[in-house]
VEXDREN-2710 file (C-alpha; in Angstrom, 1 decimal):
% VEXDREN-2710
k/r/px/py/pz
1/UNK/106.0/96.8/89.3
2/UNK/106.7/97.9/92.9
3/UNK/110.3/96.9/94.6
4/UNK/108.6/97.1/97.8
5/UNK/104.6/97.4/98.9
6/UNK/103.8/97.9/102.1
7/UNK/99.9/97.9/103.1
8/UNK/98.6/99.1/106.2
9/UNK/95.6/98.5/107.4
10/UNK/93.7/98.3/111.2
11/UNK/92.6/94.8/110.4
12/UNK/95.8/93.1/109.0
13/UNK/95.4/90.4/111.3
14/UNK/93.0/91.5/113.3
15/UNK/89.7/90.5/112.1
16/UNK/87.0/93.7/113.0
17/UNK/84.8/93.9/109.6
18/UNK/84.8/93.7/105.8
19/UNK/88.1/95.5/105.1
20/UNK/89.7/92.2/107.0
21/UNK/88.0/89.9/104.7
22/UNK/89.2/92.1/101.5
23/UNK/92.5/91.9/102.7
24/UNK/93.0/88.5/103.7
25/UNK/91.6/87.5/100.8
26/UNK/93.8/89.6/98.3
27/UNK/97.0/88.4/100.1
28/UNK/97.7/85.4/98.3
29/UNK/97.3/87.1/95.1
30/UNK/99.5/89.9/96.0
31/UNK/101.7/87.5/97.3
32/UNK/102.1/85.4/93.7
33/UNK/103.2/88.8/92.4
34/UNK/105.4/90.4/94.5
35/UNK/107.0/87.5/96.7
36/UNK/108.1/88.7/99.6
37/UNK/108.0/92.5/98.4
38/UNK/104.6/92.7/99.7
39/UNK/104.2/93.4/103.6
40/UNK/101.0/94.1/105.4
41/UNK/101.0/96.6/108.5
42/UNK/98.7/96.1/111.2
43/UNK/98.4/97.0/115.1
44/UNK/99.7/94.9/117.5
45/UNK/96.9/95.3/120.1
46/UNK/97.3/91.5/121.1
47/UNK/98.6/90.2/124.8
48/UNK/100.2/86.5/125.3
49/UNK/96.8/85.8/126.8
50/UNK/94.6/87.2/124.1
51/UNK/97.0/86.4/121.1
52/UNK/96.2/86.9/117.3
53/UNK/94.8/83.6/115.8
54/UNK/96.1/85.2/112.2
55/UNK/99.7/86.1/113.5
56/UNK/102.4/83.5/113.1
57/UNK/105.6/85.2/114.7
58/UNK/109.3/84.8/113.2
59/UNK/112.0/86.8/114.5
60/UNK/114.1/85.9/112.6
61/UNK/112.1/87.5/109.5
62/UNK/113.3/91.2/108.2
63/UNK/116.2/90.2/110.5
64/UNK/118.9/92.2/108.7
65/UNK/116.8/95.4/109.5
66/UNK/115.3/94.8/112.9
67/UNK/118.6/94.6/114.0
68/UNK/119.5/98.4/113.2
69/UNK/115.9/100.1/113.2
70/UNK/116.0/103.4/114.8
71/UNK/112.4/103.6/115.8
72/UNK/110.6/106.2/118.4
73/UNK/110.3/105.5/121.9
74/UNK/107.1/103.9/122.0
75/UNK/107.0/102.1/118.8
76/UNK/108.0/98.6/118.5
77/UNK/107.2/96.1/115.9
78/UNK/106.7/91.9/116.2
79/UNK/107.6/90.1/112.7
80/UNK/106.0/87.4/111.3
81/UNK/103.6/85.9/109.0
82/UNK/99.8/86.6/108.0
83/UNK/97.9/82.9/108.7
84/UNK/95.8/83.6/105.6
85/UNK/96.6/81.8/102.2
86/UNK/99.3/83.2/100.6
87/UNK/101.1/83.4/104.4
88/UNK/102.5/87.0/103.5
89/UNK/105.0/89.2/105.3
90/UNK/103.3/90.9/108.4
91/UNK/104.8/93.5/111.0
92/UNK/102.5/94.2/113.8
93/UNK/103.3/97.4/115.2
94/UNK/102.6/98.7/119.1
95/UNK/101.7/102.5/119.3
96/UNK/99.5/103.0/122.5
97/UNK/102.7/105.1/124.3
98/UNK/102.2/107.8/121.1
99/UNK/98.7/108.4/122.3
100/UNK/99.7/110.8/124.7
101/UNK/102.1/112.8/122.5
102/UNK/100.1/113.1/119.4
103/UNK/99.4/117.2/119.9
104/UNK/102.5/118.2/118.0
105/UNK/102.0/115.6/115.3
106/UNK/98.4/117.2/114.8
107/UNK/99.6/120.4/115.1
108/UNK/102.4/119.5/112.1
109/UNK/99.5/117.9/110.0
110/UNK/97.2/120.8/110.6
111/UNK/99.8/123.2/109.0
112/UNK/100.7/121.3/106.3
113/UNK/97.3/119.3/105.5
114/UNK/95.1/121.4/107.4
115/UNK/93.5/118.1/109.2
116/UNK/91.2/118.9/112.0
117/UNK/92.4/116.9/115.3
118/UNK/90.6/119.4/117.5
119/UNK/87.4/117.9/117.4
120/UNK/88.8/114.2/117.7
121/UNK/87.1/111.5/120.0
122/UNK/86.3/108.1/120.3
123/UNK/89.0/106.1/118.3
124/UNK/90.5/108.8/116.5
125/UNK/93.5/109.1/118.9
126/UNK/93.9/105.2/118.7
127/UNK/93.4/105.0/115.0
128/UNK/95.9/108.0/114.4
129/UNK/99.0/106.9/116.7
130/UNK/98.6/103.3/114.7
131/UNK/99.0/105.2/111.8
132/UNK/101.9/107.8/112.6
133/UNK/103.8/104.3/114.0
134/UNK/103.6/102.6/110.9
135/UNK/104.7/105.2/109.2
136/UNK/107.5/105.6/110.9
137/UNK/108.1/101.7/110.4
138/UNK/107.3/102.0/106.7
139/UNK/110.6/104.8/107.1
140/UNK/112.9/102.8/108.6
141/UNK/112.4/100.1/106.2
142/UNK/112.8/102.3/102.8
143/UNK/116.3/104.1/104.5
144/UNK/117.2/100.5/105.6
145/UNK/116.8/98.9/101.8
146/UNK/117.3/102.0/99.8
147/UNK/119.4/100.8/97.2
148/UNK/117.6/97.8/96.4
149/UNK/114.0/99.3/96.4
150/UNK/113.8/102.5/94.1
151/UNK/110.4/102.2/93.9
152/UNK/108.5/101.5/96.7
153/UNK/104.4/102.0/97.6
154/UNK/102.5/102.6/101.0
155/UNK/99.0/101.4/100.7
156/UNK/96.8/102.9/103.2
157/UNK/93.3/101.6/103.7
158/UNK/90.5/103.3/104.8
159/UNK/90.7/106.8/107.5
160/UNK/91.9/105.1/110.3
161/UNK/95.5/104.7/108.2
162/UNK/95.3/108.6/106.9
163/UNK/97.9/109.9/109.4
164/UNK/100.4/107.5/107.9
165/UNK/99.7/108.7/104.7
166/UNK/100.1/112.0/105.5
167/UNK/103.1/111.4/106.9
168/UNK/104.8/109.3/104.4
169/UNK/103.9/112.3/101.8
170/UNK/105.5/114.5/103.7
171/UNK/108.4/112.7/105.2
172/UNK/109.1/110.3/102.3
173/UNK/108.4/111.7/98.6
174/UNK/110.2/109.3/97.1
175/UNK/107.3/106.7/98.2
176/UNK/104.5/106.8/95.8
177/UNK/101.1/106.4/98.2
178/UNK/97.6/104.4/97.4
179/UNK/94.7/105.8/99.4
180/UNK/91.9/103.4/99.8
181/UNK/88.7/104.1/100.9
182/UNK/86.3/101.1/102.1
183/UNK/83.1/103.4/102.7
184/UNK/83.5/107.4/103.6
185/UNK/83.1/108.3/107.0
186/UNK/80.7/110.7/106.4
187/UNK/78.5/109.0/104.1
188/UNK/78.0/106.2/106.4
189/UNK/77.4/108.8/109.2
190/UNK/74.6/110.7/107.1
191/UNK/73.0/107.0/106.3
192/UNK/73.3/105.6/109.8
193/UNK/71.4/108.7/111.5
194/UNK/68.9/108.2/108.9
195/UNK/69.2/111.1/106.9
196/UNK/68.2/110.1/103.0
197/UNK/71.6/109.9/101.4
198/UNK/70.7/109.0/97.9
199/UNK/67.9/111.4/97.0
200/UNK/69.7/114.6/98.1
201/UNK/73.8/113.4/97.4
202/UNK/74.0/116.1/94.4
203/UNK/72.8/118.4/97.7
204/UNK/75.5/117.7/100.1
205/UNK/78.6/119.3/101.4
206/UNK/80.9/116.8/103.3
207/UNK/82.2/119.5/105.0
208/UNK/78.7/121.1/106.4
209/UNK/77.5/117.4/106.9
210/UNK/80.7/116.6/109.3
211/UNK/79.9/120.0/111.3
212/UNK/76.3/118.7/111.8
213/UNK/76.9/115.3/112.3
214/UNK/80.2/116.0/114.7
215/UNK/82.3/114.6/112.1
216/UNK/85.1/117.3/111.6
217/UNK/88.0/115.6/112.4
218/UNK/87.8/111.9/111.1
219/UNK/86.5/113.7/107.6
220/UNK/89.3/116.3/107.4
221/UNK/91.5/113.6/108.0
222/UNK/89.9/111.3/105.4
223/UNK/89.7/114.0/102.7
224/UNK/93.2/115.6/103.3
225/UNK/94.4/112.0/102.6
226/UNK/92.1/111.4/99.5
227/UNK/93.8/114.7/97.4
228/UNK/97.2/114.1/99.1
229/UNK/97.5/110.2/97.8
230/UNK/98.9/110.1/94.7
231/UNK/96.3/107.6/93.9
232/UNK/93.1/107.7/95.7
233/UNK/90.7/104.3/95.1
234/UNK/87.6/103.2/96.4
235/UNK/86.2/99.6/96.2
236/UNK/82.8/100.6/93.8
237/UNK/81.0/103.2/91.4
238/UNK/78.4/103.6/93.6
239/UNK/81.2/104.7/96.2
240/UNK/82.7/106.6/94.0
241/UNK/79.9/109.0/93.2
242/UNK/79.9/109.8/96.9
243/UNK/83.7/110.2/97.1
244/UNK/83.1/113.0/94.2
245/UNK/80.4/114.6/96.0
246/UNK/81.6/114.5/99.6
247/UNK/85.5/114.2/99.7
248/UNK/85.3/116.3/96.4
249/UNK/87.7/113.9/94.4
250/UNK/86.9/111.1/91.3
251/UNK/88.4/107.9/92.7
252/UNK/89.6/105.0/90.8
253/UNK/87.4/102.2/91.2
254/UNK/89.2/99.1/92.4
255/UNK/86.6/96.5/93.1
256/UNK/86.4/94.0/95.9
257/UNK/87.1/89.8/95.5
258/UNK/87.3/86.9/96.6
259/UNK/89.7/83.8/96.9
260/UNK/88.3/81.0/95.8
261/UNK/90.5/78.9/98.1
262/UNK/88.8/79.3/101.7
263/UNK/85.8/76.9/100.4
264/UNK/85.9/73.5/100.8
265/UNK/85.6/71.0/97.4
266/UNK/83.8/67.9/96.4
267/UNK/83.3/65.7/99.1
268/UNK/85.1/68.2/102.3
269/UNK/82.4/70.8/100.9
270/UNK/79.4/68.2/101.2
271/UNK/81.1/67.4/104.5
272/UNK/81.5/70.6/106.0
273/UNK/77.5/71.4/104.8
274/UNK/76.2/68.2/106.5
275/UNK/78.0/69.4/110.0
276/UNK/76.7/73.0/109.8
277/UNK/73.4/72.0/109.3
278/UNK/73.4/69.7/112.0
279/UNK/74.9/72.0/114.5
280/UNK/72.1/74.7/113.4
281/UNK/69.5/72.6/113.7
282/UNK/70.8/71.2/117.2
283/UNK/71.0/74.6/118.4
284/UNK/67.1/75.2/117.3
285/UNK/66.2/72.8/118.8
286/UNK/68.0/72.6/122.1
287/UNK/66.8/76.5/122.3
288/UNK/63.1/76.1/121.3
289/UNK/62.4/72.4/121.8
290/UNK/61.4/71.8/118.2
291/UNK/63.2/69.1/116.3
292/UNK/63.5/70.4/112.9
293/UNK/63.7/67.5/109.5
294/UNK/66.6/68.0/108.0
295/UNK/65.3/70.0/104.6
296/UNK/64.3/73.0/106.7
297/UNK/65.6/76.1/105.1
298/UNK/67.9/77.9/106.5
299/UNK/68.3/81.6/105.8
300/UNK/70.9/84.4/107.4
301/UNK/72.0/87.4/107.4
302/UNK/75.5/88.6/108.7
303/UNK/77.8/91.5/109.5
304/UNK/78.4/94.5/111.3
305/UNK/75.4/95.7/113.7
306/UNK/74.9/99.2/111.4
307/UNK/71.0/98.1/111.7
308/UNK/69.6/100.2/109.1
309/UNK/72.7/100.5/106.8
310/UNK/72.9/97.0/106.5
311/UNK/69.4/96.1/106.2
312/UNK/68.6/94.0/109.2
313/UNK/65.4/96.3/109.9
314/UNK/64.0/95.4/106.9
315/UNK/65.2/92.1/106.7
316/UNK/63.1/91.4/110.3
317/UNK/60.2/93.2/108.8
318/UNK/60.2/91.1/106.2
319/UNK/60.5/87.8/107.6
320/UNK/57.1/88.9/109.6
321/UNK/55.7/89.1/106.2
322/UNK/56.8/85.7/105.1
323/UNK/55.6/84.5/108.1
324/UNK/52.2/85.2/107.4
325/UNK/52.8/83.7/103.8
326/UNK/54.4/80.5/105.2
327/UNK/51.0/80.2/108.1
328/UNK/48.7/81.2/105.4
329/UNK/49.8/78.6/102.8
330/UNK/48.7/75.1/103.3
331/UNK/51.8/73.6/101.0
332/UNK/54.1/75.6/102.6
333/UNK/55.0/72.6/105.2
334/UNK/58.8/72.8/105.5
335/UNK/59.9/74.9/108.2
336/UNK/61.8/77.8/108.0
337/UNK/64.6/79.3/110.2
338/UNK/66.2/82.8/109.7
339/UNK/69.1/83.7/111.7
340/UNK/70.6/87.0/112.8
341/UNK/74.6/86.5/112.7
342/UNK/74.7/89.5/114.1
343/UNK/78.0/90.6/116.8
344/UNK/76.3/92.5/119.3
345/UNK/77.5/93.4/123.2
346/UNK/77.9/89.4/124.0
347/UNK/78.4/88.7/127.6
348/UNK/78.5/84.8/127.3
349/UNK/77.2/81.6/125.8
350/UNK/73.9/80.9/127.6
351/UNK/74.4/78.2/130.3
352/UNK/71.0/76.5/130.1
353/UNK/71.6/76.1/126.2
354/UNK/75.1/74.6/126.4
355/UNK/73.8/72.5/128.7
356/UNK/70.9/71.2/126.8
357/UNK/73.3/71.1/123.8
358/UNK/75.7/68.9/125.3
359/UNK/73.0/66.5/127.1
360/UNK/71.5/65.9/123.9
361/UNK/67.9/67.5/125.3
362/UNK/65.2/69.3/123.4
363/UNK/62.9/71.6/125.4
364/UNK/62.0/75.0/125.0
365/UNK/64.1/76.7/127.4
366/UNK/63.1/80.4/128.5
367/UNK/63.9/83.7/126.2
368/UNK/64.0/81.1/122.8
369/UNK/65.6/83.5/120.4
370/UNK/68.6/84.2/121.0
371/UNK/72.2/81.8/121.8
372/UNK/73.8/84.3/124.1
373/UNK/74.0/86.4/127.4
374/UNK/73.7/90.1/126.3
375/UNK/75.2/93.1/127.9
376/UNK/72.0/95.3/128.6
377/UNK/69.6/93.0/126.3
378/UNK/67.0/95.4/126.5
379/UNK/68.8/98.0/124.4
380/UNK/70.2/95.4/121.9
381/UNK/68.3/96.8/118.9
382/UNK/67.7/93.0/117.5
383/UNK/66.0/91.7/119.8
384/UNK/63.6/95.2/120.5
385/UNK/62.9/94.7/116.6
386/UNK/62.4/91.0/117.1
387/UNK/60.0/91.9/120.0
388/UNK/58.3/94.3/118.4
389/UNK/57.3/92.1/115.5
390/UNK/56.0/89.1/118.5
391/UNK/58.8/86.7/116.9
392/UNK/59.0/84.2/120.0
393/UNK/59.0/81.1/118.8
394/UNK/56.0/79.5/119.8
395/UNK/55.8/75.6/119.3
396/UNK/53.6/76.0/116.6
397/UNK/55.4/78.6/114.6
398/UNK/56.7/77.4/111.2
399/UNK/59.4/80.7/111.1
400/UNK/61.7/80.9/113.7
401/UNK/64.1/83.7/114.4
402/UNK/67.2/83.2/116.5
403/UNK/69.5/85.6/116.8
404/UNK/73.1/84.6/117.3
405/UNK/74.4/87.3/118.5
406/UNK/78.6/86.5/118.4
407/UNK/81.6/86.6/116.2
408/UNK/81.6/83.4/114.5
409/UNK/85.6/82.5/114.7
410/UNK/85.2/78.7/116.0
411/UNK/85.0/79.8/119.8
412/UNK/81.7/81.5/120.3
413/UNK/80.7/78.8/122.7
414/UNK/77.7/77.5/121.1
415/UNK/78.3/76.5/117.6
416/UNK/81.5/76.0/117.7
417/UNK/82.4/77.2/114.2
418/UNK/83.7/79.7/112.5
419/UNK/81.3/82.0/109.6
420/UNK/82.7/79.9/106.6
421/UNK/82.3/76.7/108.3
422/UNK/78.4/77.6/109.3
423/UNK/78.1/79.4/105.9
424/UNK/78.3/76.4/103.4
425/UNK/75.4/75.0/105.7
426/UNK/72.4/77.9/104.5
427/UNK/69.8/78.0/101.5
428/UNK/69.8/81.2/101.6
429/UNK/71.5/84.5/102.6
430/UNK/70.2/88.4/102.7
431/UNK/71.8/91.6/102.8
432/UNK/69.1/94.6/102.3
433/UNK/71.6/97.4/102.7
434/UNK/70.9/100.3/102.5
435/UNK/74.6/101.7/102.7
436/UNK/76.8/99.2/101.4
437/UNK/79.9/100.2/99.5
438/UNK/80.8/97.2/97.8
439/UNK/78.7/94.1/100.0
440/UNK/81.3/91.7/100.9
441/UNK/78.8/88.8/102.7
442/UNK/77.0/88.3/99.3
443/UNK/79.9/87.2/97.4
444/UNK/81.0/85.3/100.2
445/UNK/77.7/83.6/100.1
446/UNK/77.8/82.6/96.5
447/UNK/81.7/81.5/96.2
448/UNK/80.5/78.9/98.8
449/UNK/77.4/78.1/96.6
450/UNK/74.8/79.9/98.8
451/UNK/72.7/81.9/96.2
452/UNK/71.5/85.8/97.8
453/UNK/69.3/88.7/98.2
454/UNK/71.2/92.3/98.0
455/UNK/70.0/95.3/96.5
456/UNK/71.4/97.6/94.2
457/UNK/72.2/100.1/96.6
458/UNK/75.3/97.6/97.1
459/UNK/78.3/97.8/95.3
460/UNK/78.3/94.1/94.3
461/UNK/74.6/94.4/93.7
462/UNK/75.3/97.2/91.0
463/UNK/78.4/94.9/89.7
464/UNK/76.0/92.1/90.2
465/UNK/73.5/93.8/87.3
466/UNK/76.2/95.0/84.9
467/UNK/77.8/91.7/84.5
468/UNK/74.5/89.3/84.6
469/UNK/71.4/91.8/84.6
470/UNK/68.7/90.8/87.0
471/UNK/68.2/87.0/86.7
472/UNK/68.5/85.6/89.7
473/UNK/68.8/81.7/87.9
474/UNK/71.2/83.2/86.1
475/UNK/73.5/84.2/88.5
476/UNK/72.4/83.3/91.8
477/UNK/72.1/86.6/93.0
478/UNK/68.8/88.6/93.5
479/UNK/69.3/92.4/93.6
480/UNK/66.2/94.5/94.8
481/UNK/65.9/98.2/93.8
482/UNK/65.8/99.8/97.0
483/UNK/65.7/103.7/97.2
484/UNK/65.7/106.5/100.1
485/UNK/61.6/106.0/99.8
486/UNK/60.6/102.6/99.0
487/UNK/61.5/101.0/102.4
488/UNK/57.3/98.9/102.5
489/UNK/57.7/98.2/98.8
490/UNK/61.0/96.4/99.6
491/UNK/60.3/94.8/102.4
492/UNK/57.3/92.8/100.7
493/UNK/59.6/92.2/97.3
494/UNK/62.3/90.6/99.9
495/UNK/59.4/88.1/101.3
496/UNK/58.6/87.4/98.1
497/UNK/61.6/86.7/96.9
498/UNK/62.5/84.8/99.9
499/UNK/58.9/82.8/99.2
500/UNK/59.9/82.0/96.1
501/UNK/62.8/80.4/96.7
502/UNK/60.8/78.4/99.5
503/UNK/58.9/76.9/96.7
504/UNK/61.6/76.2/94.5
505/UNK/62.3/72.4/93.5
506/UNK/65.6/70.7/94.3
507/UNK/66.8/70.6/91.2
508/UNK/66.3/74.5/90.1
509/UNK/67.6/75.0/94.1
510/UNK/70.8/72.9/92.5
511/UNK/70.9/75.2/89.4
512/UNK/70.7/78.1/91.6
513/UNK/73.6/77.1/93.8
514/UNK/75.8/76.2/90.5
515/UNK/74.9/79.6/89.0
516/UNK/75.9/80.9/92.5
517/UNK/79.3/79.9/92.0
518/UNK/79.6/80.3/88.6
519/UNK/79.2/84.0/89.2
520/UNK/81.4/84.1/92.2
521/UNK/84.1/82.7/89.5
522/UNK/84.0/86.1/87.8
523/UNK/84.8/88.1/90.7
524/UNK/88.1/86.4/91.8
525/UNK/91.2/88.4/93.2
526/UNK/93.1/87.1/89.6
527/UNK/90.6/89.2/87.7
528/UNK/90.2/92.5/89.6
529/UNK/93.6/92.5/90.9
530/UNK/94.8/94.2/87.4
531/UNK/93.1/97.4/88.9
532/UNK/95.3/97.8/91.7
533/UNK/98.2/96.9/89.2
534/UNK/97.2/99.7/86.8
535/UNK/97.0/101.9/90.1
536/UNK/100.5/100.8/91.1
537/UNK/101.8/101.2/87.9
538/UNK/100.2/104.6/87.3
539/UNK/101.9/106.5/90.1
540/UNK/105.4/104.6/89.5
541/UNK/105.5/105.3/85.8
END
């Protein structure tokens, strides 16, 4: 066992995507093993206006080493505690000052590493002066406690962390380094400019692809650290396939999970369900004038806006098909509302909907699909695919589509809660990627009893199959086969899935929830923790 882990990450308090959610999950289970050994790294790109809600300052924490730290000018560090169960060790590190003196660092990494800076734009700058400060922090700590931590290990997750690897290995050898990546950056580049990823991978050369797709530098830097880590991981199979193939190196596969302690029991989780519920229904109808019964189902889908990598295209396309179904089926009588939990360019909560909200009114108010002001709505590529498929909610529409367009963290203006809390309140949740390395917003779903749709182009989905095979009563999960070519055929097997869990009695609904959880319960951070142990353990042997 490590003396000392560090693990650095962009979202250590600082809640952007899935690698938060893996993170802030695993903490309490890293933090049963290793005490106080374990400290997470994150940026400290916070202001006493616009503080972390995750970041629970201590100065008097790590004390005994702030107080003879030799760091660069332009590096300084805030101390404290990560607001997540488990409450771990957490150093929040400023670095903005290095962005203008990174060209001798590159030029240092290019001869030793041969990474690529030259080509560098967007957040590569940002991304790599985060990682060259922690780094350095991760130095001064091991010089500071170097006789009472022999054997210490930098965790670095995903690219935007690779300079601090690179660093450490070259600066530090006595550190044994974890390279973790989430989803490779060009991968998800060749998916999300539509380019068939699965048909041709035994075809592709990362290297070629990142020339073509203007990738050079945030792949060289993401492949140098993948052979320089002395263990290099990746979250599933699937992903490691395209590791081998693109990054040209066979990762160890160290799945994603979940703690079972952010959902509510018993009578708070009835509770919480009851409020959610309510609050989505008084949003429908405040927003379209239609008051809703209480048994409408209520379906979602979530994440980051990657609209064909995630699925949402298909998932709008086939919600028109189950409309159809739905209008053309004289039992089908309960209505149906699918929401788009979406975070898109949000300017702010709409006015006339608060206001309608808060007066208790229900009238269809103008533009009824969507909760908030958008930055250059025309362009949003939700509502053009919302428009293109006529979903307006008319009064007599049985489907309804609202897109909610926000991060759900409890101050979105409109709902008023954060994704957990509005979670526990669906039927139903979908996630048709098409690029998803492991799929953390289906297991999500199900720990909180909300059984889902993913496809096996998912890492979960694939997991999903190997441990429970493809009955959906079973475990609560149904996986579609989706390929680079079947995008029609899939969109009509999602509506019919979706259909059939329409028709679904309450009591197999309640078996389906059960089995929901039940499968959850084998993908907890005490089971699939013992891979990261075997990778610690591994590299410090």
């Amino acid at each position: 066992m490590p003396d000392l882990l560090f693990e650095t990450s962009w979202e250590v308090c600082n809640k952007v995507g899935g690698i938060y959610a893996v993170l802030s999950t695993k903490a309490k289970t890293l933090q049963t093993l290793y005490k106080d050994k374990i400290v997470f790294i994150g940026p400290d790109v916070w202001t006493p206006i616009n503080e972390s809600p995750d970041f629970d300052e201590c100065r008097t924490l790590l004390d005994d080493w702030r107080k003879g730290a030799h760091l660069p000018d332009g590096i300084e560090v805030r101390t404290g505690r990560w607001n997540v169960p488990g409450r771990p060790l957490a150093i929040l590190v400023t670095f903005r000052h290095l962005q203008g003196q990174l060209n001798e660092f590159y030029g240092q990494m290019w001869e030793q590493f041969r990474v690529d800076s030259l080509h560098g734009y967007g957040d590569y700058d940002e991304a790599c002066a985060f990682a060259y400060a922690s780094a350095r922090v991760i130095e001064s700590i091991v010089g500071h406690w170097s006789k009472r931590a022999s054997k210490v290990v930098a965790h670095f997750d995903e690219w935007t962390t690779g300079m601090g690897l690179l660093y450490v290995k070259s600066h530090l050898p006595q550190v044994r380094t974890v390279f973790t990546t989430h989803a490779t950056s060009i991968g998800r580049s060749i998916a999300g400019n539509g380019k068939p990823l699965y048909d041709y991978m035994a075809g592709y050369n990362g290297d070629q692809m990142a020339r073509e797709l203007n990738m050079e530098s945030k792949h060289s830097l993401e492949k140098a650290a993948a052979h320089a880590a002395d263990a290099f991981t990746t979250v599933s199979e699937v992903t490691a396939r395209e590791c081998e193939q693109l990054l040209e190196r066979r990762p160890m596969v160290t799945p994603n999970a979940f703690e079972q302690r952010f959902v509510p029991k018993g009578k708070a989780y009835d509770e919480a369900r009851q409020l959610a519920r309510a609050r989505l229904l008084q949003v429908v109808a405040s927003l379209t004038g239609q008051t809703l019964p209480t048994d409408t189902m209520l379906i979602a889908t979530s994440g980051r806006c990657e609209f064909r990598n995630k699925g949402i295209d298909l998932y709008l396309d086939a919600l028109n098909v189950m409309r159809t179904l739905v209008h053309s089926n004289v039992q089908a009588t309960r209505p149906v509302v699918a929401f788009v939990m979406v975070p898109s360019w949000v300017d702010c909560p709409r006015a006339d909907l608060v206001g309608s909200m808060n007066n208790g009114l229900v009238s269809r108010l103008p533009n009824p699909v969507v909760t908030h002001e958008l930055h250059q709505p025309s362009h949003d590529v939700v509502l053009c695919k919302m428009r293109d498929v006529n979903f307006n909610n008319k009064p007599d529409d049985r489907l309804l589509v609202i897109d909610v367009p926000c991060y759900l963290n409890g101050h979105d203006g409109v709902l008023g809660l954060s994704y957990y809390d509005v979670l526990v309140g669906l039927d139903l949740t979908v996630f048709p990627s098409y690029y998803e390395p492991w799929g953390y917003t289906p297991l999500e779903s199900i720990a909180f009893g909300v059984p889902t749709i993913t496809t096996n182009l998912a890492g979960f989905g694939q997991w999903v199959i190997d441990q429970c095979g493809h009955d959906a009563s079973r475990s609560g999960v149904t996986v579609l086969h989706r390929t680079d070519s079947n995008y029609g055929e899939t969109v009509h097997a999602l509506a019919a899935e979706m259909m059939q869990y329409y028709h679904l009695s309450p009591a197999d609904k309640q078996h389906r929830n059960r089995a929901a959880q039940a499968t959850s319960k084998l993908a907890q951070w005490k089971q699939f923790i013992t891979a990261y142990k075997e990778a610690y353990s591994i590299i410090l042997d």
